[in-house]
C-alpha positions as CSV (number, residue, x, y, z in Angstrom):
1,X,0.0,0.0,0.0
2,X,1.2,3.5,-0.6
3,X,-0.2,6.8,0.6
4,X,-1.2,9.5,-2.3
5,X,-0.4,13.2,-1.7
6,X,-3.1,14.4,-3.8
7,X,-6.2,12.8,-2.5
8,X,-5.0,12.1,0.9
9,X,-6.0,7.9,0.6
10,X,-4.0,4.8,0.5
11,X,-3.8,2.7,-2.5
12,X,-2.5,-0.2,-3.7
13,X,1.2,-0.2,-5.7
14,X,-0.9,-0.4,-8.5
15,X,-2.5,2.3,-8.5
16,X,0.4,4.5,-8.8
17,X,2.4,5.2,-11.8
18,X,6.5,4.6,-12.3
19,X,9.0,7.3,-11.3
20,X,12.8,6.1,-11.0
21,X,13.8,8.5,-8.9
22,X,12.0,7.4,-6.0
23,X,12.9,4.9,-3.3
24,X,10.1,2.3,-4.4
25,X,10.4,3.3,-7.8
26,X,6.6,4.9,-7.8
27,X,5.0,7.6,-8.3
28,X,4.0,10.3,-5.1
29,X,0.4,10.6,-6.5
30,X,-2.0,8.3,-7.6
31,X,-3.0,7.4,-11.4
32,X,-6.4,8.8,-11.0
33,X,-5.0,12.3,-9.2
34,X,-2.5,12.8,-11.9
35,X,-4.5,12.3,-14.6
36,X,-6.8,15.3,-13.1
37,X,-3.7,17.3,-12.7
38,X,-2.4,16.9,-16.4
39,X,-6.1,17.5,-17.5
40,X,-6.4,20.6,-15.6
41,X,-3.5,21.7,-16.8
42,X,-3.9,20.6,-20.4
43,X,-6.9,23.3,-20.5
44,X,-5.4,25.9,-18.6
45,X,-2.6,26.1,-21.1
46,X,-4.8,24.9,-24.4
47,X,-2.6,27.0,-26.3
48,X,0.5,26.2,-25.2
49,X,0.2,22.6,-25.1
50,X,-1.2,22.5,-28.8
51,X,1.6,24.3,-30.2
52,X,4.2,21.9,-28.2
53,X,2.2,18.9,-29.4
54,X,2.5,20.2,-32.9
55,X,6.0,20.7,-32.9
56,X,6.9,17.2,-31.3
57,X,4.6,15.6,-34.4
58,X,6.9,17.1,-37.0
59,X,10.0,16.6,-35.4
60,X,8.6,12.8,-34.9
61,X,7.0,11.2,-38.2
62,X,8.9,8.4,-38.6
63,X,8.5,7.2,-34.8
64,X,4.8,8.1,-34.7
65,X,4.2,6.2,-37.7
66,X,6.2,3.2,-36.7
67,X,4.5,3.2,-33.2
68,X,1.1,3.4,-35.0
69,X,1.9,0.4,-37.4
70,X,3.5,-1.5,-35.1
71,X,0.2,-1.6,-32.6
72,X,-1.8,-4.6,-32.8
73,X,-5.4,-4.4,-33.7
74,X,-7.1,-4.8,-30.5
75,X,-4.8,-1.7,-29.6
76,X,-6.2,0.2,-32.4
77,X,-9.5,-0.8,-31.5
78,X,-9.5,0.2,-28.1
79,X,-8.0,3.5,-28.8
80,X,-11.0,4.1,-31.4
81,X,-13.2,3.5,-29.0
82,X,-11.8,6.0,-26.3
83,X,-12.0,8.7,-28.9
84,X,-15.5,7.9,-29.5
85,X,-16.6,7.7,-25.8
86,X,-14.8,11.1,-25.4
87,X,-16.1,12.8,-29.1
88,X,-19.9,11.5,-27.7
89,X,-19.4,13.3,-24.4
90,X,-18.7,16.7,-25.3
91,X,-20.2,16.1,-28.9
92,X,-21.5,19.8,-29.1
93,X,-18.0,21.1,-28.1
94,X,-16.2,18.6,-30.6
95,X,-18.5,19.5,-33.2
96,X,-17.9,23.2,-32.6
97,X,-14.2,22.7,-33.1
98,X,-14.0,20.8,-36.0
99,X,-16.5,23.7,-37.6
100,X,-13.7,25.8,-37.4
101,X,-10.7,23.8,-38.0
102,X,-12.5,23.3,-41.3
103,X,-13.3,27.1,-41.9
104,X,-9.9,27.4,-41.8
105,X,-8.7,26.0,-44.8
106,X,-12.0,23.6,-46.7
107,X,-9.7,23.2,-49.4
108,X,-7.4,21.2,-47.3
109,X,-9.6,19.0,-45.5
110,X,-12.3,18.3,-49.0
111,X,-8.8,17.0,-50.4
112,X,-8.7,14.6,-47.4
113,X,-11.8,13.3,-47.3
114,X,-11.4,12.5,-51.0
115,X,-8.2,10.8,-50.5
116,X,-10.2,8.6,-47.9
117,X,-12.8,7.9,-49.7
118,X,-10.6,7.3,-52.5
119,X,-8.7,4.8,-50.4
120,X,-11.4,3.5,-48.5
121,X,-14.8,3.0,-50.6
122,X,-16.5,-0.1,-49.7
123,X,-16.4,2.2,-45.9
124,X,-17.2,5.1,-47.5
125,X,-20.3,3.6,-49.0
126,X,-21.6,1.9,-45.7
127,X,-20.7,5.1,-43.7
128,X,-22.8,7.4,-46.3
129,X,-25.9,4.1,-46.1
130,X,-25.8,4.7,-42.6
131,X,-25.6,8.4,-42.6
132,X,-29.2,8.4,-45.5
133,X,-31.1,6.0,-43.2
134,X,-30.2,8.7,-40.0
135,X,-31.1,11.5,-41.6
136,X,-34.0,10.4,-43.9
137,X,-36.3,10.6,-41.2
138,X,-39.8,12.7,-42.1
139,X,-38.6,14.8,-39.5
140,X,-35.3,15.5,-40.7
141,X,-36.4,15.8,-44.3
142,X,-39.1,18.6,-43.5
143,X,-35.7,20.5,-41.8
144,X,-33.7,20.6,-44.5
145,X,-36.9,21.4,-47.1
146,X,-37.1,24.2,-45.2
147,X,-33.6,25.2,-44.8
148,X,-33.4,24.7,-48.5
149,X,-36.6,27.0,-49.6
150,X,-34.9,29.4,-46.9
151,X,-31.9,29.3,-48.5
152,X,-33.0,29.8,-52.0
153,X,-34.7,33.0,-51.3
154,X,-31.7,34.3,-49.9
155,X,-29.4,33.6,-52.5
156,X,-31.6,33.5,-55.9
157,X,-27.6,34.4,-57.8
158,X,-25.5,31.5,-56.2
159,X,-28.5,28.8,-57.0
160,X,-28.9,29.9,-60.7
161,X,-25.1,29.3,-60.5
162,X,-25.3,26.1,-58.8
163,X,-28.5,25.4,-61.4
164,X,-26.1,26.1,-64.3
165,X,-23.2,24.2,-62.7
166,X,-25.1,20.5,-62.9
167,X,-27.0,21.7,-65.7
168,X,-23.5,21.4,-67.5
169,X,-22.1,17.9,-65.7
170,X,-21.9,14.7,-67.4
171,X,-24.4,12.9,-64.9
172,X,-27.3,15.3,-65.5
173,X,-26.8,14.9,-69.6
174,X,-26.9,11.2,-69.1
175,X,-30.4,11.8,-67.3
176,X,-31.7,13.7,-69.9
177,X,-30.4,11.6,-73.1
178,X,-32.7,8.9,-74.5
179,X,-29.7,6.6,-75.1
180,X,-28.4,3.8,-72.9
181,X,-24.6,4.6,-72.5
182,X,-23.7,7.4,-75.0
183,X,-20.6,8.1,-76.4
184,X,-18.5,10.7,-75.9
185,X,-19.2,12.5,-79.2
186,X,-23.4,12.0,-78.0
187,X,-22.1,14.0,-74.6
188,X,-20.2,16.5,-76.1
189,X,-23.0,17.8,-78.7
190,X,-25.8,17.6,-75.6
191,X,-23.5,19.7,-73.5
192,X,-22.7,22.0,-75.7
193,X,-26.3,22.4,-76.7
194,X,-27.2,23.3,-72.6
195,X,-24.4,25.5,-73.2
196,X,-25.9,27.4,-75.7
197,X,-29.3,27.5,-74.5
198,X,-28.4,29.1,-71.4
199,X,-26.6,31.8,-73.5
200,X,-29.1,32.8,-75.6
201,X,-31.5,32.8,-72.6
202,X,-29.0,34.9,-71.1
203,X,-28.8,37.1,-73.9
204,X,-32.5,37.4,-74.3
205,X,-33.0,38.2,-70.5
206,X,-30.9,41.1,-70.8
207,X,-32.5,42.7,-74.0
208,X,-36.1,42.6,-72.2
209,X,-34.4,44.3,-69.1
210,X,-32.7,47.0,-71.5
211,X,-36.2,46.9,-73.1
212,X,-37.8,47.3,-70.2
């Protein structure tokens, strides 16, 4: 048994972490108190400890990586599961955070995310199953038909843009052509038909306003 400093109790050898330079070769304060302290201080000095972190990581790739490929699986697992116990606790917090990490730099993190999917898709297709039978709820599909008409009448230029934008893709011509597979040539002619539509519309538009 060995007494802890920190919460006053005494505890088994166990439950006290290594230090070499004492007598019994433990720890003065309990796993459980020191924990609490490093946590405290870990968001006291959010900042600080970030920036440290960050500098270790790219002064340490090669040992990182090696320590993450040599874990075993169940090691992996469990540490996947830790960091979903802790995202699920303080999920509006996480959520917040990762909001802004990504308003940051998008550009980055959409060429991630398409690396990943790119690398993983038999996941990324279960993962987006899963997210469509969450969210496809007549609940959740009344929100966002109303966040969509809300959004439209707010921004009548970007969706015309947007409008335009599939108008033009490859999947929406293969919608609208009344031939199983097309060729490239059959593509090319229906696109630039669209194309030209929306001109002259365009151009037609803005003769009736100078008309007007």
């Amino acid at each position: 048994m060995k007494y802890c400093y920190m919460c006053k109790a005494r505890k088994p050898l166990n439950d006290f972490g290594s230090n070499k330079s004492k007598i019994d070769k433990k720890a003065a304060e309990c796993k459980l108190c020191a924990a609490a302290r490093t946590k405290a201080y870990k968001k006291a000095n959010a900042d600080k400890v970030r920036e440290k972190d960050k500098i270790y990581r790219e002064a340490n790739k090669d040992k990182i990586k090696h320590y993450r490929d040599s874990m075993s699986k169940e090691k992996k697992e469990e540490r996947a599961y830790k960091a979903k116990k802790a995202r699920q606790a303080d999920k509006e917090n996480f959520n917040a955070k990762q909001r802004a990490k990504y308003a940051k730099d998008p550009e980055k993190y959409r060429k991630l995310a398409k690396k990943w999917i790119a690398n993983n898709p038999n996941k990324a297709k279960e993962i987006a199953k899963q997210s469509r039978e969450r969210n496809n709820t007549p609940e959740k599909l009344a929100i966002r038909a109303e966040r969509c008409k809300k959004w439209i009448k707010n921004n009548p230029e970007k969706r015309k843009v947007a409008c335009d934008k599939y108008k033009s893709s490859e999947a929406y011509i293969k919608k609208i052509i009344p031939v199983d597979n097309p060729t490239d040539e059959i593509l090319y002619m229906y696109k630039a038909h669209l194309i030209l539509q929306r001109e002259l519309r365009r151009i037609n538009n803005g003769n009736s306003k100078a008309v007007s």
